[in-house]
C-alpha positions as CSV (number, residue, x, y, z in Angstrom):
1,X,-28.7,20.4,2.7
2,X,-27.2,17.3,2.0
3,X,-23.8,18.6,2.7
4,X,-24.2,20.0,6.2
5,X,-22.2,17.7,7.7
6,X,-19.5,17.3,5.9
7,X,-16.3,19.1,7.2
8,X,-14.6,19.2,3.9
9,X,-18.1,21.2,2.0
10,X,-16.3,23.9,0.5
11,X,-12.7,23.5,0.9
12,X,-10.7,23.1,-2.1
13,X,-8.5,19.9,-2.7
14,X,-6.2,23.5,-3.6
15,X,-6.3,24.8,0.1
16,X,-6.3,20.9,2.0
17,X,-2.9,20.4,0.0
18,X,-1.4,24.1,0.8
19,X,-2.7,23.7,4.1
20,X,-1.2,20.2,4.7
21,X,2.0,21.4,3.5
22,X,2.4,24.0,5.9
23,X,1.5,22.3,8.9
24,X,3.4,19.3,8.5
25,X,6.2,20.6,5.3
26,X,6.9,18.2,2.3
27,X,9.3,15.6,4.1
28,X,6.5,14.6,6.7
29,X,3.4,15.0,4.2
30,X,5.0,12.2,1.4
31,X,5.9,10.3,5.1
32,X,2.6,10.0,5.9
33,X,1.4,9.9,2.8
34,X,3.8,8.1,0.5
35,X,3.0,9.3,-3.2
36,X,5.5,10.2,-5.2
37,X,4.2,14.3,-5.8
38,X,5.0,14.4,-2.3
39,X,8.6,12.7,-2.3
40,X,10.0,14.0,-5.3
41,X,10.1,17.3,-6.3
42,X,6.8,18.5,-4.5
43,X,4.7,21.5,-5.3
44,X,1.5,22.2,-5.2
45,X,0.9,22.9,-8.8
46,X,2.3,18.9,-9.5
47,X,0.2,17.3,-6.6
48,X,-3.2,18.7,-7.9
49,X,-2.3,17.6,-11.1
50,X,-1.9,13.7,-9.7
51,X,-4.7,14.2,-6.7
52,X,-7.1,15.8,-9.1
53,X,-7.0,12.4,-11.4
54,X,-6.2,9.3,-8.8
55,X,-8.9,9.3,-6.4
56,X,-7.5,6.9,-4.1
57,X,-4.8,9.6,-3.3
58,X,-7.1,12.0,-2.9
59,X,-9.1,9.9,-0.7
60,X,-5.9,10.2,1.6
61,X,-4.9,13.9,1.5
62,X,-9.1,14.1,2.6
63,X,-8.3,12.2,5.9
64,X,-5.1,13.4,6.8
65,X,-6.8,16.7,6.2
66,X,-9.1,16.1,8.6
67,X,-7.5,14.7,11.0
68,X,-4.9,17.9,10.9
69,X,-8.4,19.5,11.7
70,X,-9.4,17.6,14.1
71,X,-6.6,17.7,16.1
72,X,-3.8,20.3,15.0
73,X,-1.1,19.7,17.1
């Protein structure tokens, strides 16, 4: 119960990424967020790779992620 509220329970770091990328595309993602998986030679495969092991980054992708939720325009 712990969990219940907490917007990102259950989403994959997989699906923010893939989900980030296609509401905002590459170019804006590594401009808002300005790691190199996301300014050179992106994909999704390569960012999980680098998200999965620098937490800081990840701590990132989580709050742009929500904030794409939060307000999706």
């Amino acid at each position: 119960m712990t969990q219940a509220n907490n917007p990102l329970h259950g989403i994959t770091l997989e699906k923010m990424v893939t989900e980030l990328q296609q509401h905002y595309g590459w170019e804006e993602l590594g401009s808002r967020i300005n790691i190199r998986c996301f300014t050179h030679d992106p994909s999704i495969k390569s960012s999980l790779k680098f998200l999965r092991r620098t937490p800081w980054a990840r701590t990132k992708v989580e709050a742009l992620y929500l904030d794409m939720i939060e307000r999706p325009w």
